[in-house]
Structures are given as structure tokens and as C-alpha cells.
C-alpha positions as CSV (number, residue, x, y, z in Angstrom):
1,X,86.9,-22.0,-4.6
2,X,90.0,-21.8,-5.9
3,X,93.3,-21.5,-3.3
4,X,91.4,-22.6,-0.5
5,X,92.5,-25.7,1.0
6,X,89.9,-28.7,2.3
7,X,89.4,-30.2,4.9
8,X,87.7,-33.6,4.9
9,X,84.8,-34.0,7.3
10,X,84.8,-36.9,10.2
11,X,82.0,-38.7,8.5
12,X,82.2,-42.9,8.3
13,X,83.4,-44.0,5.2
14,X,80.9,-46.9,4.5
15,X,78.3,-44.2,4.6
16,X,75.3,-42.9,6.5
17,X,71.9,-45.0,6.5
18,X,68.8,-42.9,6.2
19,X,66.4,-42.6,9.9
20,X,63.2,-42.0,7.7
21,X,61.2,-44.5,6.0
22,X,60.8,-48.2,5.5
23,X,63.9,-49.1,3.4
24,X,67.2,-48.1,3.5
25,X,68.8,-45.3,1.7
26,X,72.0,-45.1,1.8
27,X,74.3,-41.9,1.1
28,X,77.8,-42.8,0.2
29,X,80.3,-40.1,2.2
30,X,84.0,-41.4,1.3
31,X,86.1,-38.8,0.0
32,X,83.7,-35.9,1.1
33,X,85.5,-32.6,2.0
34,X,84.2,-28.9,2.6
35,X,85.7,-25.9,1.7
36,X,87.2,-24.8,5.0
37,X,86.2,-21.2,6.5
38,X,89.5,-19.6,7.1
39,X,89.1,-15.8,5.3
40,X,88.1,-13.3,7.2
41,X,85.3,-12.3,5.1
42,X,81.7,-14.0,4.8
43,X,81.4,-13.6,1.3
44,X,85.2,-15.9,0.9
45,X,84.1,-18.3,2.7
46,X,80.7,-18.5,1.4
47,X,79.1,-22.5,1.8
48,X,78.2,-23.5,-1.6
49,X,74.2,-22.9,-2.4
50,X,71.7,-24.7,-3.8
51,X,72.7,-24.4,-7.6
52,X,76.3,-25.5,-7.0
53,X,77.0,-29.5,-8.1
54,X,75.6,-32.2,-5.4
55,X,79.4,-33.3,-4.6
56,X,79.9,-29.9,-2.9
57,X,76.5,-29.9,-1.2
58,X,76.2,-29.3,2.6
59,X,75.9,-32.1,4.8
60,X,72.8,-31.8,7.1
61,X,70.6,-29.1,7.1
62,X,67.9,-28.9,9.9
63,X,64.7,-26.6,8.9
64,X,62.1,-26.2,11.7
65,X,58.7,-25.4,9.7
66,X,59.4,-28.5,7.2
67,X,56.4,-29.6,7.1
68,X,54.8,-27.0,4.6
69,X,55.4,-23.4,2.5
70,X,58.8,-22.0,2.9
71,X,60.3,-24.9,5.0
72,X,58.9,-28.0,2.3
73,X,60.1,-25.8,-0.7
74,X,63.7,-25.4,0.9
75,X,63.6,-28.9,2.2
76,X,63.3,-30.1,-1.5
77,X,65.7,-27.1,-2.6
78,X,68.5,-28.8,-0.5
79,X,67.9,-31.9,-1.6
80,X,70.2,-34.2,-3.7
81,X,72.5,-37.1,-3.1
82,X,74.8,-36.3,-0.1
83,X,72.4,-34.1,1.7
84,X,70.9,-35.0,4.9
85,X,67.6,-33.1,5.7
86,X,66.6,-33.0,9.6
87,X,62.6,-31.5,9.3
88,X,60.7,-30.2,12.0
89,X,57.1,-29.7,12.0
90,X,53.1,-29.6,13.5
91,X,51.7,-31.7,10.9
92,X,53.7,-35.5,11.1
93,X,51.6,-36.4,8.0
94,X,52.9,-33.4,6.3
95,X,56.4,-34.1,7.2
96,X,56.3,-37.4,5.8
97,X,54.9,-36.3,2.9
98,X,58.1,-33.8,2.5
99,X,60.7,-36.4,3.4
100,X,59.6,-39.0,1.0
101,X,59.9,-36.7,-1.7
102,X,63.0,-35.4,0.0
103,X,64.3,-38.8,-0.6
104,X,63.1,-39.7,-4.0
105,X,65.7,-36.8,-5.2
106,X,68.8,-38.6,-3.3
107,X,69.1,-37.1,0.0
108,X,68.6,-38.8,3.2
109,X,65.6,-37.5,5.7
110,X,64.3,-37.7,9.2
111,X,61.2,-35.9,10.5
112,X,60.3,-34.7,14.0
113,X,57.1,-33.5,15.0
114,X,57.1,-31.2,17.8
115,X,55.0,-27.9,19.1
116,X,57.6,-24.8,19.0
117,X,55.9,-23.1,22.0
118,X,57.8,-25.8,24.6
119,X,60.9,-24.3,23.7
120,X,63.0,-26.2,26.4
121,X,62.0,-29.4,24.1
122,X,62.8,-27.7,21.4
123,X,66.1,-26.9,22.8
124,X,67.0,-30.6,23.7
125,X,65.9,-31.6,20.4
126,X,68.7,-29.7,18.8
127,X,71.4,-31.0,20.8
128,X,70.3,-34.2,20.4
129,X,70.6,-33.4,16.2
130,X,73.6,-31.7,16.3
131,X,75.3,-34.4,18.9
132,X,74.1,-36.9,16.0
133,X,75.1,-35.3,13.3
134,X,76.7,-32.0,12.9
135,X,74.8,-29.4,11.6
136,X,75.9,-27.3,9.1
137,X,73.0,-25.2,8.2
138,X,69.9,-24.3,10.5
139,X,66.7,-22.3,9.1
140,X,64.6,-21.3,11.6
141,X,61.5,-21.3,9.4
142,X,58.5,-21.9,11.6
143,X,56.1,-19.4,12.0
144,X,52.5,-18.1,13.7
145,X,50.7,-15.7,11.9
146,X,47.6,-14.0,13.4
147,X,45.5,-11.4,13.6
148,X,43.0,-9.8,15.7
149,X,39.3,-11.4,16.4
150,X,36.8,-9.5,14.4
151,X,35.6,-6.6,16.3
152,X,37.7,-7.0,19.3
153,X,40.6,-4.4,19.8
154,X,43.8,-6.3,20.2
155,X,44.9,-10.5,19.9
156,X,44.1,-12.2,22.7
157,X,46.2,-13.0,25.6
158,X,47.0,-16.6,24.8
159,X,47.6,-15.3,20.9
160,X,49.9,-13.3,22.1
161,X,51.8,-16.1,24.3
162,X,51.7,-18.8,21.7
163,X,53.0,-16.0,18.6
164,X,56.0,-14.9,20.6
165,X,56.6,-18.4,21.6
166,X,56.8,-19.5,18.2
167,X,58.5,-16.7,16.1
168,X,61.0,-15.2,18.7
169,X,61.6,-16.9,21.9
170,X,62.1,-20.5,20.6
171,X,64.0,-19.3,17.3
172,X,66.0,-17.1,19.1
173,X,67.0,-19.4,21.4
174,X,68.0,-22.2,19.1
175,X,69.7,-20.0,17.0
176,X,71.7,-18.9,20.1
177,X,72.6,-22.6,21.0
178,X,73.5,-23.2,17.2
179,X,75.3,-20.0,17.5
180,X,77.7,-21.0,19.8
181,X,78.2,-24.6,18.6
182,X,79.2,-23.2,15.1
183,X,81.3,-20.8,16.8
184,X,83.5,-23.7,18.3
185,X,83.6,-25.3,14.9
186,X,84.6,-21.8,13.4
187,X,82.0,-23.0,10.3
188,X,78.2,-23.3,10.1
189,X,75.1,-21.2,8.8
190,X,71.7,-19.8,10.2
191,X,68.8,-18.4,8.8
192,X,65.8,-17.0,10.4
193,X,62.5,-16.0,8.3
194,X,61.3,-13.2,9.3
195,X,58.9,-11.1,7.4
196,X,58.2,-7.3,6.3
197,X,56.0,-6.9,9.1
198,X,58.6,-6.4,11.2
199,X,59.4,-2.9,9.6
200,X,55.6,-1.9,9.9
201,X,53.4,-1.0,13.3
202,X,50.1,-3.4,12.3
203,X,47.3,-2.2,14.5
204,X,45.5,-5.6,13.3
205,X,48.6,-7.9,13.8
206,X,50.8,-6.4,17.0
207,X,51.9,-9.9,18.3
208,X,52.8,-10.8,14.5
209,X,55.0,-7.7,13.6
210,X,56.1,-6.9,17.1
211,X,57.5,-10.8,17.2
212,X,58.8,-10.4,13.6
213,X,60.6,-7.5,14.4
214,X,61.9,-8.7,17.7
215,X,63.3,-11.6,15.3
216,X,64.8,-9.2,12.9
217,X,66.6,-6.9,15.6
218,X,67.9,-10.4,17.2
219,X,69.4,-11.6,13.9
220,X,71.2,-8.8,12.8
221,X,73.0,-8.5,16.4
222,X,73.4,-12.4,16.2
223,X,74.9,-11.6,12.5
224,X,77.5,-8.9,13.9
225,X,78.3,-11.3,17.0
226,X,79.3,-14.5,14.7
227,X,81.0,-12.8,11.6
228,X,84.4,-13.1,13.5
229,X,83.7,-16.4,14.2
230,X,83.1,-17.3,10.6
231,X,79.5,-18.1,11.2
232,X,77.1,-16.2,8.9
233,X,73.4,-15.4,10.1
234,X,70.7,-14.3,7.6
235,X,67.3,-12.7,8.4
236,X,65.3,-13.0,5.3
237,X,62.2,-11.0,5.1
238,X,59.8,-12.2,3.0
239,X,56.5,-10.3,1.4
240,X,53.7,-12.3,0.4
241,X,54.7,-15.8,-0.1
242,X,51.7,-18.0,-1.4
243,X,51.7,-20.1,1.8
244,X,48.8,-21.8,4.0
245,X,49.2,-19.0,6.4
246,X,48.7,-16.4,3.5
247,X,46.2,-18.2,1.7
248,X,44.4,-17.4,4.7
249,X,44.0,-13.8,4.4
250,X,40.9,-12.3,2.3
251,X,41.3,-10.4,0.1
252,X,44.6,-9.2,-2.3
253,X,48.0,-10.6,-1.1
254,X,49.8,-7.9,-3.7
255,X,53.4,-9.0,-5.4
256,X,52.8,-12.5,-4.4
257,X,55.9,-15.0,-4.8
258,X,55.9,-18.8,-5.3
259,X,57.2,-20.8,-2.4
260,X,59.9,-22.5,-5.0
261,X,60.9,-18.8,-6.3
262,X,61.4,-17.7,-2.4
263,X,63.4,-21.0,-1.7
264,X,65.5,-20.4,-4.4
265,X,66.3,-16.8,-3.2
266,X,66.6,-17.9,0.1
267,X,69.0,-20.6,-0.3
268,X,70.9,-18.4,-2.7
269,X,71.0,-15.2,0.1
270,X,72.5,-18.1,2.5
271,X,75.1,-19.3,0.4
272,X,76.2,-15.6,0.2
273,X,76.3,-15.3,3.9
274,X,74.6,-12.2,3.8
275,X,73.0,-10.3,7.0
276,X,69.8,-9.2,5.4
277,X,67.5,-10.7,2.4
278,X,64.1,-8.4,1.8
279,X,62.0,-9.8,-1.0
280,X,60.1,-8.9,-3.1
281,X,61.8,-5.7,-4.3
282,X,58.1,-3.6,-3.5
283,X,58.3,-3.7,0.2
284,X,61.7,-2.6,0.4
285,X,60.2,1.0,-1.3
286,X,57.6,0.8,1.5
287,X,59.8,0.4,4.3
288,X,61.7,3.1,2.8
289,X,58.4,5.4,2.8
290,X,57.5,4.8,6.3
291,X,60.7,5.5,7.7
292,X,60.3,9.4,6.1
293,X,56.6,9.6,6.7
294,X,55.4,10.8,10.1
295,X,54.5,8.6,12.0
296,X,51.2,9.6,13.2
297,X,49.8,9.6,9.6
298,X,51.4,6.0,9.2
299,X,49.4,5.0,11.9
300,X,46.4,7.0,10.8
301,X,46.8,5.2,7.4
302,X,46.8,1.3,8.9
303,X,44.1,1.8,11.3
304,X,41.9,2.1,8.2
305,X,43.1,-0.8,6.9
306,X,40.6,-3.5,7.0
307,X,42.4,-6.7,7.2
308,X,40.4,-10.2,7.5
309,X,41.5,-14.1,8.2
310,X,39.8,-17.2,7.9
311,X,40.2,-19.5,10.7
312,X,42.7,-22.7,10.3
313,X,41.5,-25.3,8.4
């Protein structure tokens, strides 16, 4: 980034140890410096992505939902010598699964396995991270997907509670506390996966795409909020993904993507700083057709859609 002056972050100069695993790893620091965010624009003072060189790699980069699809692919997109991955997750055997091969690319890991529906935990948990070690990108990955019991007309009530638990209140809360920490900074990224089923009323799915596009409409207002303040926030909206929670569903999972090629997209869209990333490029034509399609045939249209899950394994 040529013309930009640096500024060198306060990090020890006989390194950082890493918290995760049974030897020591350790991540040499001296000399590190960060392009400092002083243009007005995101896109000039864009945080370098995943395909730039490992010197100029971000320092720590906390993903809740680490643990598998999305979050492990990023986690191991990130990773490289002078990276510090923070991972959040359900499944602690998962995480450690992540972090070790986290590790075994150079970058230093620590795991935490927590349930997203305390969200005052969750809350405390960040502060903790950031007060440790400042955070320089957050991805709010973590996600419930659900639909309806067979035969019955809606989710149930505790469905309900534990889906917007998980995919708004809790993301949008930490993303508010991260918010205003890189604020003060006047430096720092966020990301929030969403999905298309935000743009799309899903008779079978109402807690799902009514959470998703609670997210959506949160993000971009957290996006126009932060740009003065030089902190980027990106909703990415993601199609199929071949993930556990897709791999659910029966039946065709059209224009499928690769959890690597969606991390690579992902982490590319955040380096940009841009609001919005909707992949893949199918969805964005559908979005497009509902908007200009009555409604009332829309709705017509998805009731008929027979849509079924298998239970978690």
C-alpha cells in the first residue's frame, strides 16, 4: 500500500506463546507493523486478505462457529505464521481438531467451547479476548438452521428461542461490542454470515429466514454506522455451502459451493471491506425475481415447496 505510513503494533518483542496444545509454539512479532487506517474510504484502507504474503497478515482473528463448515475452512484460510486464530464452537473435539491443523500451518490457536444461546457469556468471553489480545478481525459465523417438524404448521416455540438466539441476538450483540471497541481503535473488521434466506419468506423455515434477515438488515446499518470510523462490516450471504447443516437437507442443494471456495470468497470480500457479499451468482437473479413478482404468488409458489431435514446426528 504504497504512500501509507505504518504504524507498528504494541505487541512484545520476544513473541507470543501459543494457549492451545501441549507444546509450545511460538510466533515471532518483532518488527510487525499494519498498514494504518487513515483514508477516508474502506476500499484505501482495505486490511490485507488471505492471499496477501504471511508478513502482512492480521494479527488475531476470532471466528465464532470454528469448529466446522464455514468457520474451520476460514480458520485454516487465515492461517499462517504470525496469525493468531481465537475459535469458538459446540463441538470441543471438533475445535481441537481445527486448531491443531490451524497450527501445523504456522499460526498460533486457542479454542473455546461455548453454547451461543447464553449470550451474556458470550458477551464476557469477548472482552475477555479482546482485553487479551486485540482483535483485529471478528466473523460471526455460527449458525442454527431449522425447519419445521413434519406435518406440524410452524417450528416450535423453543426452535424458535434457540434460532434467534443463535443467528441474531448473540451476533448482533457481539458485533455491537466489537463495533465500538474498533471504533476507539479507528481500525478493525467484522463479518457476519448470513444467508439468502434472508431475502426469501420460507413458510417451512420462518425462524431461519426471519433471523437471517434480521442479521442482514442489522449489518448493513452496523456497516453505514462504522464506515466513518474506519471500521468495515460485511454481511455475506451465502447459497448452498456443502456444510453439516446442509448436508442435512434431502433432496437437491442446487449450485452448491465447497466450504474452501466460500472461505476464499469470504476472506477476499473482507479484505475489500465491502458491505454486502451474495454468493453464488444464482441467488442473486432470484432475489432479483422476487422483489418484481407479486407477492402473493411468491408465497403461493413456496407453500408448495416440500422441503425435508434429517435430524442431527
Amino acid at each position: 500500500m504504497a504512500g501509507v505510513p505504518l504504524i507498528e503494533k504494541n505487541i512484545p518483542s520476544d513473541g507470543v506463546m501459543c494457549q492451545y496444545g501441549t507444546g509450545s509454539h511460538l510466533v515471532a512479532w518483532e518488527g510487525y507493523t499494519l498498514p494504518a487506517p487513515i483514508r477516508p474510504r474502506i476500499k484505501r484502507f482495505s486490511m490485507p486478505d488471505a492471499s496477501v504474503s504471511p508478513s502482512n497478515a492480521p494479527f488475531h482473528v476470532l471466528i465464532t462457529g470454528g469448529s466446522s463448515g464455514i468457520g474451520a475452512a476460514l480458520a485454516l484460510q487465515y492461517a499462517r505464521p504470525g496469525t493468531h486464530l481465537t475459535l469458538w464452537g459446540r463441538n470441543a473435539a471438533r475445535l481441537e481438531d481445527v486448531a491443531a491443523q490451524v497450527i501445523r500451518r504456522g499460526a498460533s490457536a486457542e479454542i473455546l467451547s461455548l453454547d451461543l444461546c447464553r449470550t451474556d457469556d458470550a458477551l464476557t468471553a469477548l472482552r475477555k479476548a479482546d482485553d487479551a489480545r486485540q482483535i483485529d478481525i471478528l466473523i460471526l459465523g455460527a449458525g442454527l438452521g431449522d425447519i419445521r417438524p413434519e406435518g406440524a404448521l410452524t417450528e416450535t416455540a423453543e426452535q424458535v428461542r434457540d434460532i434467534s438466539l443463535v443467528n441474531f441476538t448473540t451476533p448482533a450483540t457481539l458485533a455491537t461490542e466489537m463495533a465500538s471497541r474498533m471504533a476507539a481503535r479507528k481500525a478493525g473488521r467484522i463479518a457476519l454470515i448470513g444467508s439468502v434466506a434472508a431475502f426469501h419468506d420460507l413458510p417451512v423455515a420462518t425462524a431461519y429466514s426471519g433471523s437471517k434477515a434480521g442479521l442482514a438488515r442489522f449489518s448493513t446499518a452496523l456497516h453505514a454506522a462504522m464506515t466513518p470510523h474506519h471500521v468495515s462490516v460485511t454481511l455475506i450471504s451465502p447459497g448452498y455451502v456443502d456444510t453439516p447443516m446442509s448436508q442435512r437437507l434431502e433432496g437437491a442443494r442446487p449450485f452448491l459451493v465447497s466450504t474452501r471456495r466460500a472461505a476464499r470468497m469470504i476472506t477476499h470480500a473482507i479484505g475489500q471491506g465491502r458491505a454486502h457479499l451474495l454468493f453464488p451468482w444464482p441467488f442473486t437473479v432470484a432475489r432479483f425475481l422476487e422483489m418484481i413478482v407479486p407477492r402473493a404468488i411468491v408465497h403461493r409458489l413456496l407453500r408448495t415447496a416440500e422441503v425435508k431435514q434429517r435430524p442431527v446426528s
